[in-house]
KEDO-722736 format. One record per residue: x, y, z of N, C-alpha, C, O, CB in turn; residue in three letters. Coordinates in steps of 0.05 Angstrom, whole numbers, plus 5000, padded with zeros to 4 digits. Each point is the difference from the previous one (the first is absolute). Glycine has a CB too. Layout:
residues N
XYZXYZXYZXYZXYZALA ...
END
This chain:
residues 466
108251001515497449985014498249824984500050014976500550455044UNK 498049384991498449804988497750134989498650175012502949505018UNK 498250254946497850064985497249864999499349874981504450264999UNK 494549925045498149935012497650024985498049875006504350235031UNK 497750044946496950094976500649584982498249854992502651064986UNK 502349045023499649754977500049785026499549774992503650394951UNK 497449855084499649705021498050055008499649845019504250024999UNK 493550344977497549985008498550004982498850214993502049955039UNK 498649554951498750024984497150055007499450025024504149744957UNK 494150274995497950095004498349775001497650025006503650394978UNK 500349345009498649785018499950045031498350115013503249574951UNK 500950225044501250075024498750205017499349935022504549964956UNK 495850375015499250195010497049925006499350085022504350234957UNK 494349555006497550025000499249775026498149995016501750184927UNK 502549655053499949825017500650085040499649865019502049894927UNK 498950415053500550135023498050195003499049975023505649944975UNK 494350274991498450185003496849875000498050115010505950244968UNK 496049355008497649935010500049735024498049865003500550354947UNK 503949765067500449825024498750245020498049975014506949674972UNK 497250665008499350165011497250165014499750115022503949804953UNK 494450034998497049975002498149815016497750015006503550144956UNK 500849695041498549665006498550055019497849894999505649784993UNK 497350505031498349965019498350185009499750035024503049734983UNK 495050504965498750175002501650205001498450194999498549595017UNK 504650284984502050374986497750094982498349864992507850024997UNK 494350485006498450174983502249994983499450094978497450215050UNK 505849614974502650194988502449885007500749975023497350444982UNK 503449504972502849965013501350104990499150154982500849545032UNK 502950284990502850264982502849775009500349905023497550814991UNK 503449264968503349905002501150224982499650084977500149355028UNK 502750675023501850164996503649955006501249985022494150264985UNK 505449754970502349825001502750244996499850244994497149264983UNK 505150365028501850244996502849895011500549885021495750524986UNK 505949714966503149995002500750155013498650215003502249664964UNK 501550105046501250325006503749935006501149805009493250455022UNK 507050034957502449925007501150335005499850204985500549264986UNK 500450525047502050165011502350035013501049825014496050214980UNK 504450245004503050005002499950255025498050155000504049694941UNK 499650195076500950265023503050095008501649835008494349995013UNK 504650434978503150025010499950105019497750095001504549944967UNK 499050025051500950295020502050064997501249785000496750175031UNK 503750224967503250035008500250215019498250175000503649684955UNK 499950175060498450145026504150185012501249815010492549615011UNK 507550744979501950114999502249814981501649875013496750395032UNK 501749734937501149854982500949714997501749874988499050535012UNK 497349575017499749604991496349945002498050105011507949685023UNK 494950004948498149854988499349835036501449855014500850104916UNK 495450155072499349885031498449744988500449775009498850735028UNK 499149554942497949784993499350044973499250204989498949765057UNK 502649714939498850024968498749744998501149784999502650524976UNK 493749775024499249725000497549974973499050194987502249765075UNK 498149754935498650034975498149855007501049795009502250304958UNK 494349895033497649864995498849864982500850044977499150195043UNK 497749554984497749934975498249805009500949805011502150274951UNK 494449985035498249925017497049934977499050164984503850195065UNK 496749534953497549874983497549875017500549845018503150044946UNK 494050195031498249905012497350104990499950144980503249795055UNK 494350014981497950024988497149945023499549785011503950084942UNK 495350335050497950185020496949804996499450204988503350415003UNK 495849285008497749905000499350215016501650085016498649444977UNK 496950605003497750215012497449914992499350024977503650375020UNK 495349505026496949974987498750175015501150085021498649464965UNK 497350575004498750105007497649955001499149964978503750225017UNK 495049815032497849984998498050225023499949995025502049504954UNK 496950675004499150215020502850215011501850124988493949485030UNK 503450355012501850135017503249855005502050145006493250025016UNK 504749564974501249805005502849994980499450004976495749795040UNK 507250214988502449974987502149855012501250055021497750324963UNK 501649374996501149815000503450004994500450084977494649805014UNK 506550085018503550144984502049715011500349905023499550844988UNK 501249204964502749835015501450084971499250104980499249395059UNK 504550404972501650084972502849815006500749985024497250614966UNK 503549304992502549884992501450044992499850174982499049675017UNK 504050055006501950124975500449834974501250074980501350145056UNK 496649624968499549774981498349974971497550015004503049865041UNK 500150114932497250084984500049804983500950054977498950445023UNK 499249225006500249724998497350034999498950195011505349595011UNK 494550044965496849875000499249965031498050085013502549624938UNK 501550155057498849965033500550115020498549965020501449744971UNK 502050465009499750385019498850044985499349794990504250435031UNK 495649954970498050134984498049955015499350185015502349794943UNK 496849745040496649935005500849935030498249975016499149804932UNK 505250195059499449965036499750225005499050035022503449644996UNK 498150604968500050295020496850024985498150005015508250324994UNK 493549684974496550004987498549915022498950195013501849674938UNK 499049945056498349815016500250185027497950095010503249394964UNK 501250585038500150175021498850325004498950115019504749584979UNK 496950374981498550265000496649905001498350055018506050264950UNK 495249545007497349954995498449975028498050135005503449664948UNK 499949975067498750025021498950195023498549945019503549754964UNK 499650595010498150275010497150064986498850205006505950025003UNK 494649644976497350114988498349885022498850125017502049884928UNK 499349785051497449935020497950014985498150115011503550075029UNK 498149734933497850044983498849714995500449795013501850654967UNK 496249625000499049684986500250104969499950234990496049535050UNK 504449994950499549984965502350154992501250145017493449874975UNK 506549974981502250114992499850074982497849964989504249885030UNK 500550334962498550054966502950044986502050045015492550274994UNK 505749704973502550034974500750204996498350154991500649584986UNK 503250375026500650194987499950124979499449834984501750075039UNK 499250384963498650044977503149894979502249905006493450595014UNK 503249574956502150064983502450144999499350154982497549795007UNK 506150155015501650124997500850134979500549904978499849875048UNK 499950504981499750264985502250205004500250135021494949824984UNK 507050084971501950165016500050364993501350054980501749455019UNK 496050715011500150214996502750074993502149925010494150125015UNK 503450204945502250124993501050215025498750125017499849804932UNK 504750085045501550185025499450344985500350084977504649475042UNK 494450555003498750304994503550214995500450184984493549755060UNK 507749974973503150195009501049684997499149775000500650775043UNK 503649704950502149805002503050125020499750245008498249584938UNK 503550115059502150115014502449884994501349845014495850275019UNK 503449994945502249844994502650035016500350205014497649804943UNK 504249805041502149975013502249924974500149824983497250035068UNK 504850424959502250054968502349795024499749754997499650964966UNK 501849345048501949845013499649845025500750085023501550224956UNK 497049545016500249835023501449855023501949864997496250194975UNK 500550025056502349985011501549885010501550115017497250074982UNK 501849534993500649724998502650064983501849835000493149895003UNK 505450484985501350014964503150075025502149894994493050444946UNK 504949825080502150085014500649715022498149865007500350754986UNK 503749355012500949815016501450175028500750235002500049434951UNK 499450185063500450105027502150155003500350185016497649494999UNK 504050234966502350295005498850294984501250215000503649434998UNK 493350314993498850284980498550185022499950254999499049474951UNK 499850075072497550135019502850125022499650215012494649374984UNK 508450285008502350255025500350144988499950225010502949605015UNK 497750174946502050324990497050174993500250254999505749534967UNK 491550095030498250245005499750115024500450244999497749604970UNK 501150065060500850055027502350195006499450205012499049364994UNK 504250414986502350105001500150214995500550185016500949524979UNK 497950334975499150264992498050235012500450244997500849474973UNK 496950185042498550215015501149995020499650225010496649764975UNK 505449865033502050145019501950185012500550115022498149664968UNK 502550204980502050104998499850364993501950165001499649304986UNK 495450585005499550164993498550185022500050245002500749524956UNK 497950015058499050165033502250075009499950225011496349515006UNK 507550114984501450125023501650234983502250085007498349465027UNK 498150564943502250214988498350304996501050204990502049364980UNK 494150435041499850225015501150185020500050255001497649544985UNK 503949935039500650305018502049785018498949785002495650655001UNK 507449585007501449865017498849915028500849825015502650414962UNK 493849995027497449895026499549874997498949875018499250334992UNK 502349674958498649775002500649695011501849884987497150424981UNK 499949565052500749885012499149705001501349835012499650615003UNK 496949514974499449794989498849924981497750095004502949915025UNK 499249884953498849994975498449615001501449805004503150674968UNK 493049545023498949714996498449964967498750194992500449805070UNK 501149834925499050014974498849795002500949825015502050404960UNK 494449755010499149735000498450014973498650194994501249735060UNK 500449894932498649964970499049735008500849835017502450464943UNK 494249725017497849804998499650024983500650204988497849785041UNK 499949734954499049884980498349845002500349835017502750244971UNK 494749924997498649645008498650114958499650214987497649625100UNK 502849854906499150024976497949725006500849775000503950524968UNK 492049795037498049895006497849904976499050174985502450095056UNK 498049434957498049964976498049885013500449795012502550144949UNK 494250245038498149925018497449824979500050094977501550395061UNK 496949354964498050004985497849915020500549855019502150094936UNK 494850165039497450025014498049884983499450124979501950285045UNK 497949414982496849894991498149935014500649885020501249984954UNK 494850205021498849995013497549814990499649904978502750525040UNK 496149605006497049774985498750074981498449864987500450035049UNK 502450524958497650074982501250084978499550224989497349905043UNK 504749734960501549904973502650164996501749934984493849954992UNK 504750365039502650205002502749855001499949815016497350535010UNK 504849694963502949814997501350314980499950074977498349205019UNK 502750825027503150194998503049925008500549855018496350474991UNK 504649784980502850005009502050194999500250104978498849545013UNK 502350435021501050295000503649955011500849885019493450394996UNK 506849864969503449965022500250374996499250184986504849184996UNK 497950565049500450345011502749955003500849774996495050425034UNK 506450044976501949965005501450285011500650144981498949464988UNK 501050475048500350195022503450105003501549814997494049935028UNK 505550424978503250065005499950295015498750204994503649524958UNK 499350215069500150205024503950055008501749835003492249955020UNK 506150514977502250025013499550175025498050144995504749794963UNK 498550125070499850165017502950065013501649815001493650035003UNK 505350415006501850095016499350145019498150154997504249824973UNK 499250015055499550105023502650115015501649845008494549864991UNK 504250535003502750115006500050065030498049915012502650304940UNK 501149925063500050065029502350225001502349944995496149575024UNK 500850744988502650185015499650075023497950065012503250114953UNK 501049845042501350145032501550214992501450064980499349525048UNK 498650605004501550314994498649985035497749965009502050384922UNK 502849715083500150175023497649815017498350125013503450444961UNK 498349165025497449825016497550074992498049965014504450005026UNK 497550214927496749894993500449884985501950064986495450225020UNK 501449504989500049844970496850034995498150055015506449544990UNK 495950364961498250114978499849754984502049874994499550665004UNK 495849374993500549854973498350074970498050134996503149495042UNK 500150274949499050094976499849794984501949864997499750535007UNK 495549554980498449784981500050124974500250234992496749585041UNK 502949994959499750004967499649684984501549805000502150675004UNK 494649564987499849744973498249994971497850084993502849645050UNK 500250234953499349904966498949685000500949815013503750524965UNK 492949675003498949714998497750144975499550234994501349465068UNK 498050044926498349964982499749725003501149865016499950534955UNK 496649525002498749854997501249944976498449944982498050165046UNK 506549904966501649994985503049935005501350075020495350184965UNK 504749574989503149905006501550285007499150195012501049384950UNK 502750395027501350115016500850294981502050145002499549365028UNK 496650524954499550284985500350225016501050224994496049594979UNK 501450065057499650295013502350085014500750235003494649715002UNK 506049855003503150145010501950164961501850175001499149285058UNK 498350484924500750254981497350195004498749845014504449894945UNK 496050405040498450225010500950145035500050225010495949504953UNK 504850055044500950095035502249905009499949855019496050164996UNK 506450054972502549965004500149935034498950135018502850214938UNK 499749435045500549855034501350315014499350125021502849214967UNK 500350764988501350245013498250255016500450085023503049794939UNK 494250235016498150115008498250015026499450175017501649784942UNK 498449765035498549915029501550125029499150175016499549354957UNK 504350305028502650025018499950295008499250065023503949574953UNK 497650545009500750305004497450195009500250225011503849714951UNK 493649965032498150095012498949935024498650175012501249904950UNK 500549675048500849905024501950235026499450125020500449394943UNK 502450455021502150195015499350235002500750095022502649704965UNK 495650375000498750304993499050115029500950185014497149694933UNK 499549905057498050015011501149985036499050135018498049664932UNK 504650075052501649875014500950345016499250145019502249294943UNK 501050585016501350245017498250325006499750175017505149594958UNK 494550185002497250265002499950085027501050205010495649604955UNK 501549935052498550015018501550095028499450115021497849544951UNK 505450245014502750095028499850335015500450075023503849614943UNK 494750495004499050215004497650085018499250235002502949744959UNK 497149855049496650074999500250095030502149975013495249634950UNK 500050555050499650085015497149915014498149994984505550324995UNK 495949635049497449915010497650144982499950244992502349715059UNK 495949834945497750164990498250115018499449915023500849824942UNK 498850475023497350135015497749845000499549814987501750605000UNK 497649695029497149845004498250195001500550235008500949395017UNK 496150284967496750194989499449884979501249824987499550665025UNK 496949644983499150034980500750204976499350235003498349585028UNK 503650114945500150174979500049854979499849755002502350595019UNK 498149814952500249884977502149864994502250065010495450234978UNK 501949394987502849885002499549934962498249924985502949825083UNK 501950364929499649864963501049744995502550005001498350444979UNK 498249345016501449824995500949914977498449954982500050005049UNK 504350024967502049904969498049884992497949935011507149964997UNK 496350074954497949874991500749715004502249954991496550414977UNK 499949425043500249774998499049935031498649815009505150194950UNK 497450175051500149875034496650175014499449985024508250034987UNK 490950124973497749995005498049755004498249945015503150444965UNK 500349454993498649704996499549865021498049875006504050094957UNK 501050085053499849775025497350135017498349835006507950035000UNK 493350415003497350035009498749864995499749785011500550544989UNK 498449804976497249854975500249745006497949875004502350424950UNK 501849605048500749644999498749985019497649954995506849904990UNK 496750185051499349925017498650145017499749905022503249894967UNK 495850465006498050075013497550014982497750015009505650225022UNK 497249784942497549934984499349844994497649935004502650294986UNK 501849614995500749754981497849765012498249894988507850255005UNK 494949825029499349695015497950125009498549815000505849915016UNK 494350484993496850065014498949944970497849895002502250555046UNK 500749584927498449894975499449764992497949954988503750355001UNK 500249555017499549725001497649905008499150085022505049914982UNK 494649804980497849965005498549775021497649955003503450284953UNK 501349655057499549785013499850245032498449965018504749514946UNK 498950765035499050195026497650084996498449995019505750194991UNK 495049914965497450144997498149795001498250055016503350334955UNK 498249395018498149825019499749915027498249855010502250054956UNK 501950245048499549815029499050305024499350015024505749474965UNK 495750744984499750305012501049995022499349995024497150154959UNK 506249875000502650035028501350254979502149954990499749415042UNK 497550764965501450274982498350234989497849964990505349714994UNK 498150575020498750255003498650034973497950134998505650095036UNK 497449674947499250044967497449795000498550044980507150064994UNK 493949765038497249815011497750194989499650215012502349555040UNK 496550154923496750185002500850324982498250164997499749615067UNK 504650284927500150254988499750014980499350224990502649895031UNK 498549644964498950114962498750214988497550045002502049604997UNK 501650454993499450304987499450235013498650194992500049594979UNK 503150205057499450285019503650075000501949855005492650005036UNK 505250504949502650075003501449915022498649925019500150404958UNK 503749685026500649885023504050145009501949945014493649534969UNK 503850734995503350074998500150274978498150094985503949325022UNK 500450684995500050164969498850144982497950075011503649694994UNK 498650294983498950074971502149964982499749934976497150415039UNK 505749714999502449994978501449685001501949954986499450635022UNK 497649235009500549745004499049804978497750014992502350145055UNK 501649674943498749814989502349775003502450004994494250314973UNK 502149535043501449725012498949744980497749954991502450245067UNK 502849664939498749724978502249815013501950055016496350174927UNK 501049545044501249725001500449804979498349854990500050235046UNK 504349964958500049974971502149714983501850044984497350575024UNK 500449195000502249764995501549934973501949854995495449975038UNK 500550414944500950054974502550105003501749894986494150184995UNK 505350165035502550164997501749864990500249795012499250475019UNK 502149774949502049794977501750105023500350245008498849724928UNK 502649715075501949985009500050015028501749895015499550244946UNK 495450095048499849975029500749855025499249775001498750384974UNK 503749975050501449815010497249785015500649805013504750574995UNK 492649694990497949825001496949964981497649975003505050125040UNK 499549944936498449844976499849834997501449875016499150294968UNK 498149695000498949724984498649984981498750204993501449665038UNK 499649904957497450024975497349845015497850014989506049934960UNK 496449995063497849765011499850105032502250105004499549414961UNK 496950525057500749895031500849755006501049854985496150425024UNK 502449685017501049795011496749804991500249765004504350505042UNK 493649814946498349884995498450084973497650074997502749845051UNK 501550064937499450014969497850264986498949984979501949465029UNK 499250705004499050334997502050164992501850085015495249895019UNK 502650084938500950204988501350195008499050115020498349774963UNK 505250235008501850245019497850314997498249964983508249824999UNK 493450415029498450144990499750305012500849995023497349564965UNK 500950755006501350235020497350075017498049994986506250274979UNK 495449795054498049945021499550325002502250075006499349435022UNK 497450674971499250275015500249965026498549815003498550324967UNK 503749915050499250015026498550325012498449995018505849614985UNK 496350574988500050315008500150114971501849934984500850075066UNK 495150214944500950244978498250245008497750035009503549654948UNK 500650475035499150285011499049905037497649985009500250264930UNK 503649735070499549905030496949875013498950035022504950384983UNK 495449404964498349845004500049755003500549884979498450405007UNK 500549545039500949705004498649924975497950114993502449795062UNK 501049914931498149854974500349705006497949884995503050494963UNK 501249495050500349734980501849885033502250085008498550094915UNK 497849655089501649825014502449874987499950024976496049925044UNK 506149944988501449774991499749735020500349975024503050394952UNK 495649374992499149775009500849824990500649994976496450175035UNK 503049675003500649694988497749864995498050125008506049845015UNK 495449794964497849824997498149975023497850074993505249714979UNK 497050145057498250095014498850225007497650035000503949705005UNK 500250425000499750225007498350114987498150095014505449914999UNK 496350064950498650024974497149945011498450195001505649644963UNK 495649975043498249894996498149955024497849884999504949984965UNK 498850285065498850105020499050235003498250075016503949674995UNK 499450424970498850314998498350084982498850215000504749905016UNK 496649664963498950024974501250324986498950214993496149435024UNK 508250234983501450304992500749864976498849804991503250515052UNK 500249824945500949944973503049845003501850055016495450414963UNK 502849395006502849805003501650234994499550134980499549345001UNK 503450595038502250204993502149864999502050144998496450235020UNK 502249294983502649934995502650095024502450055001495549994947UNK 500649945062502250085036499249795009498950075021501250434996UNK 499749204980500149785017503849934994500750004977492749795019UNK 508250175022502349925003501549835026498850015021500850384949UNK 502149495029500849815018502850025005501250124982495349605004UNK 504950225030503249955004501349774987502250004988497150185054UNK 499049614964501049754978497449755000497550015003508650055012UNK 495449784979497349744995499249925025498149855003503549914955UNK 499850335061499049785032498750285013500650065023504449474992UNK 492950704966499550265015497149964986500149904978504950455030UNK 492349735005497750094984500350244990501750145010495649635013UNK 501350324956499650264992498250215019498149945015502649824941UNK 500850565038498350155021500150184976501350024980499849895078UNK 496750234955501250414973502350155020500250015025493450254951UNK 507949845003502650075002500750214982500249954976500649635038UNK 499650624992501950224976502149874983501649825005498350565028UNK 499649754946502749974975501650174996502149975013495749844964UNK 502150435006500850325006497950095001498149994985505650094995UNK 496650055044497650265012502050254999502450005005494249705036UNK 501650534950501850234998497850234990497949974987507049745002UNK 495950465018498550385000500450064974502450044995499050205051UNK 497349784937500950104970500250304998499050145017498649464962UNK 503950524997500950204999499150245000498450024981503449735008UNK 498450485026498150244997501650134982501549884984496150175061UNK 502050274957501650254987501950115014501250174986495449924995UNK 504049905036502350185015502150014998500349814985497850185038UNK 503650084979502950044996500049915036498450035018502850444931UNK 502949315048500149945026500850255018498750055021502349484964UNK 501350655007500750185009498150255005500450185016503349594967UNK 494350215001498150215010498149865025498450145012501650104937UNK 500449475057498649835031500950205016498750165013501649294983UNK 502750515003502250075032499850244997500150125022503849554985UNK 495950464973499850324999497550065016500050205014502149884937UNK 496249805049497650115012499850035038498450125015499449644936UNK 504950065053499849955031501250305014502450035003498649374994UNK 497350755010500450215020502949865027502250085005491150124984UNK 505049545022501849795019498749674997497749924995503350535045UNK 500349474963499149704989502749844995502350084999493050094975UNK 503649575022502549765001498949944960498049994987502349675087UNK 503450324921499449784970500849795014501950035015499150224938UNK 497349465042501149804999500849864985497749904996500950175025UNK 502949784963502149924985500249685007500749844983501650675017UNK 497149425026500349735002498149905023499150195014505849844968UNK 494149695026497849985009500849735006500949874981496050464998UNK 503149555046500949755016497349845010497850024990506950245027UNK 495849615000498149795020498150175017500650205013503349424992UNK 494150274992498050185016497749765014500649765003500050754959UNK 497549575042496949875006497450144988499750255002502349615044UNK 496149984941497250095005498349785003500549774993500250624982UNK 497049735038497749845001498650004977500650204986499149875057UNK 498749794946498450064973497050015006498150034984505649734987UNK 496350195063496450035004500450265003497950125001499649465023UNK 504850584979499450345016501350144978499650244996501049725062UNK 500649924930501650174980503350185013501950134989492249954988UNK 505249835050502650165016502649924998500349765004496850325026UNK 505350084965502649884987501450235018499450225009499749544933UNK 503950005058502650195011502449914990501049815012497050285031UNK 503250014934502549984987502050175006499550245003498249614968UNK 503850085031503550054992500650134986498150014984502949685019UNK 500950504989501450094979503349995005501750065017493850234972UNK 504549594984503549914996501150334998501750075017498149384947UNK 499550705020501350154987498050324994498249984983504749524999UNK 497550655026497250205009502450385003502450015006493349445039UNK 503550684951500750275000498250215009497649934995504949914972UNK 497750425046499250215009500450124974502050004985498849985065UNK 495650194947500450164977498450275023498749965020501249644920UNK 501050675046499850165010500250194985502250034989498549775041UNK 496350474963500550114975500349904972500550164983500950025047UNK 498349554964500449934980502749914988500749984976495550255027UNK 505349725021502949914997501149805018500150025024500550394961UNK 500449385001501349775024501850155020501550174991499049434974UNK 499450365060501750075025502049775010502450035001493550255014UNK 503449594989501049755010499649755000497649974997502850295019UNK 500849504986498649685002498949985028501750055017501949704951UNK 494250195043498949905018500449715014500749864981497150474999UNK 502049535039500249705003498550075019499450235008504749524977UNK 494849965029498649935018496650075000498750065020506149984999UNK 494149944953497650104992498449784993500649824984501450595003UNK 495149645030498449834992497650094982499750245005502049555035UNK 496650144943497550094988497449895011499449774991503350284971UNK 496050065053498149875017497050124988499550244999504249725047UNK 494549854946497850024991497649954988499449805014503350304994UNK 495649934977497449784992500750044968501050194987494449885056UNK 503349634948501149974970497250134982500050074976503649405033UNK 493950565010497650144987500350365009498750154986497849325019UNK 504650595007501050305007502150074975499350134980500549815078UNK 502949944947502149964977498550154972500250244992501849235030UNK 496350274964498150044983498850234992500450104978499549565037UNK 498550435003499450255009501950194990499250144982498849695055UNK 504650214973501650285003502049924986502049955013497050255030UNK 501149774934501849974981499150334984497850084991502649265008UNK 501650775001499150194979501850074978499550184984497949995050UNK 504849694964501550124976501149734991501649875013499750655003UNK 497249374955501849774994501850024968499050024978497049685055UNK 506450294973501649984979500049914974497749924994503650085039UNK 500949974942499549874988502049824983500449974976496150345032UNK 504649595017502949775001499549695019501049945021502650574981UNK 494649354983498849895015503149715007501249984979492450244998UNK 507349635038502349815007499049765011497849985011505250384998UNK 498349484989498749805008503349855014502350034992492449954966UNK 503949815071502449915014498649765008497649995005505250465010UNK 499349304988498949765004500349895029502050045013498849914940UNK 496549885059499749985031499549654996499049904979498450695044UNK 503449274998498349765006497550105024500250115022504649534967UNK 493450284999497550045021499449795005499649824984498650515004UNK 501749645049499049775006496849975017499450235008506249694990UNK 493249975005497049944991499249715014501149814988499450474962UNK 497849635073499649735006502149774997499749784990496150384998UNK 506849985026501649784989502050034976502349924998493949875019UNK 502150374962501849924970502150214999500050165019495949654950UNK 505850235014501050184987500350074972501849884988499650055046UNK 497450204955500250084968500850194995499850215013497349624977UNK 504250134986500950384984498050175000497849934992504949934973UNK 497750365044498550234986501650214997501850085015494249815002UNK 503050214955500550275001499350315010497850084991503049614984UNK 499950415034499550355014500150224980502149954988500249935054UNK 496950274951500450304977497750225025498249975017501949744908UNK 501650485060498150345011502150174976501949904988496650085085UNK 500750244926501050184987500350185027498649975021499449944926UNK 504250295049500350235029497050094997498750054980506950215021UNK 493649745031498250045013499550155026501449925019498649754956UNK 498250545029500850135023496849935013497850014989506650434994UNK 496349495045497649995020499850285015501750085016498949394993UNK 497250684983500550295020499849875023502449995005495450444970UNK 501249465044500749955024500149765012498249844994500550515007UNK 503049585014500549795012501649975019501850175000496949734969UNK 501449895054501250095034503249884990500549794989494350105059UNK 506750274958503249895008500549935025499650155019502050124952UNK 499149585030500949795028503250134997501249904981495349515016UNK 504650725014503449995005501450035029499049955022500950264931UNK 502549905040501549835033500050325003499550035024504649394975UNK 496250844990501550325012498150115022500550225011501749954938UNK 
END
């Protein structure tokens, strides 16, 4: 991967950031960035697709007022460079121009280091890792009937400079494995997920054996072969620890963002410092998490990685914002400005969002359910973020009764408000997990990470088929 901090010199750089100005900007920013990545699938024991990537380029953004200027290249030559300068610049619509300041590089607050990298493995290393979690989904159960694996990599070097002397640079580097199993029994089929990823080489497949992944895939898979129509009502539901997150993510997560809360298109709009949930709740956003599958040291716009409060003791505290946003609400820079790549503006965006840990014991959650669903796994759903109203899926879900699993359930939905949710949380654990999502957002897609510790909602509506 090209080492972009030494072909952008700080001549170079100044020279662009003040073409950028030329035509009345408050502000400009060049955001430049390597990237290289690798993908497998192997999909019933062949290699369907291995392909490899690498992509270089670089974002011009001016600002004046309300007004935002954006072109970007893949090119990072003196003259791409100031032709995309000049292009952006001409959204100002200003007069007079001015220099940029001095360049200043802030020390990195976190680090995330990377022990094996995942370049270090060659493409026969990425089948017999694949293989291996295959081989290990079809040796659960002879139901098992299809097995798909897919691993990912990208090892990314970004750097960001701006008019007001800021010049960061940051490399990330990401490794993902996933399995997806399928059984049949008697014309139902069942599937079963599982993956492993960090913000790290390929360490984490030693911590999460491919085999591991594979067989928990299959687990889940035949489990469900078991399962029986879910009920529908209202009752209490505990959710595993981790797969609460995906809630918080998407029925809380994004109404926090601060580009919704300026346009008050979201229920969290005007609440600062009014309970709004819990007592036993406390929600953060945190890009420090060493290794987090959506960590960093820098954003996509040179703001410090950093852990955000969103919720404590079920009090809204702390939007998440990017540079405008900041500075429309006159909130606090939280370092949630992020992008998909150089040809994307920055928006606020989650990093890891997640429920931090209470006191409870998990088994004393499910113990508490007189009748109620554990859920265990948590699929594709919808919410609005002006209403807070959501309807999810569950992969993987059980009938508790008395305080004892009965059965696997299927065909179960979770239907409900993410400021209610909030509300009726009453028992939170203290196993907090974390699982990795692409969230997509205006277009983009970025890592984030998900965590909850087991969590029980005393009430909430079940959508099922009995």
């Amino acid at each position: 991967m090209p080492d972009l901090r030494d072909r952008l010199e700080d001549a170079l750089v100044r020279h662009v950031l003040a073409t950028a100005l030329s035509a009345g900007a408050d502000f400009a920013e060049l955001y430049a960035e390597g990237r290289r990545t690798r993908s497998l699938r192997l999909e019933d024991r062949r290699v369907e697709e291995l392909s490899t990537g690498r992509d270089v380029g670089a974002g011009i953004r001016v600002v004046r007022g309300s007004r935002v200027g954006y072109a970007y290249t893949n090119l990072l030559d003196r003259g791409a460079l100031t032709d995309a300068a000049k292009v952006a610049a001409a959204a100002a619509q200003g007069e007079g121009s001015r220099e940029p300041a001095d360049l200043t590089r802030p020390d990195r607050r976190v680090e995330h280091p990377v022990r094996k990298p995942p370049h270090d493995t060659d493409a026969a290393g990425l089948v017999e890792l694949a293989q291996r979690a295959e081989t290990a989904a079809r040796d659960v159960s002879p139901e098992i009937a299809q097995v798909v694996v897919v691993y990912g990599d990208v090892e990314q070097e970004v750097v960001v400079v701006n008019s007001d002397g800021r010049a960061v640079d940051d490399r990330r580097v990401r490794t993902r494995l996933v399995t997806q199993a399928v059984a049949t029994r008697d014309g139902l089929i069942q599937t079963g997920y599982e993956s492993a990823g960090a913000s790290a080489g390929h360490e984490v497949l030693d911590n999460n054996p491919p085999e591991t992944v594979g067989a928990a895939a299959g687990r889940q898979a035949v489990t469900m072969l078991d399962s029986r129509p879910a009920p529908s009502g209202e009752m209490p539901v505990v959710m595993w620890r981790g797969h609460g997150g995906v809630l918080f993510h998407e029925a809380c997560g994004h109404g926090m963002e601060a580009d919704f809360v300026g346009k008050d298109a979201t229920v969290f709009a005007g609440r600062q410092g009014q309970r709004v949930g819990s007592e036993l709740l406390n929600g953060v956003d945190d890009a420090t998490v060493q290794n987090g599958w959506g960590s960093f040291a820098f954003d996509d716009e040179g703001t410090p990685a950093q852990r955000t409060v969103m919720f404590q003791e079920g009090v809204l505290s702390d939007y998440l914002t990017d540079r405008r946003s900041s500075h429309r609400l006159s909130a606090p820079a939280t370092g949630n400005g992020r992008r998909e790549s150089y040809a994307h503006l920055p928006v606020p965006r989650m990093t890891n969002t997640y429920i931090t840990a209470g006191a409870s014991l998990p088994d004393d959650a499910v113990a508490s359910l007189d009748r109620g669903i554990l859920c265990k796994g948590i699929g594709g759903g919808q919410v609005n973020p002006a209403t807070g109203d959501f309807v999810f899926g569950m992969t993987e879900a059980y009938l508790v009764e008395d305080g004892e699993i009965v059965h696997p359930v299927r065909g179960a939905n979770l239907v409900g408000n993410g400021l209610q949710i909030l509300a009726d949380v009453d028992i939170v654990c203290n196993d907090v997990a974390f699982l990795q999502g692409m969230c997509g957002k205006d277009g983009q897609s970025v890592a984030a990470g998900i965590g909850a510790p087991t969590l029980r909602i005393g009430r909430i509506t079940i959508g099922g088929t009995a």
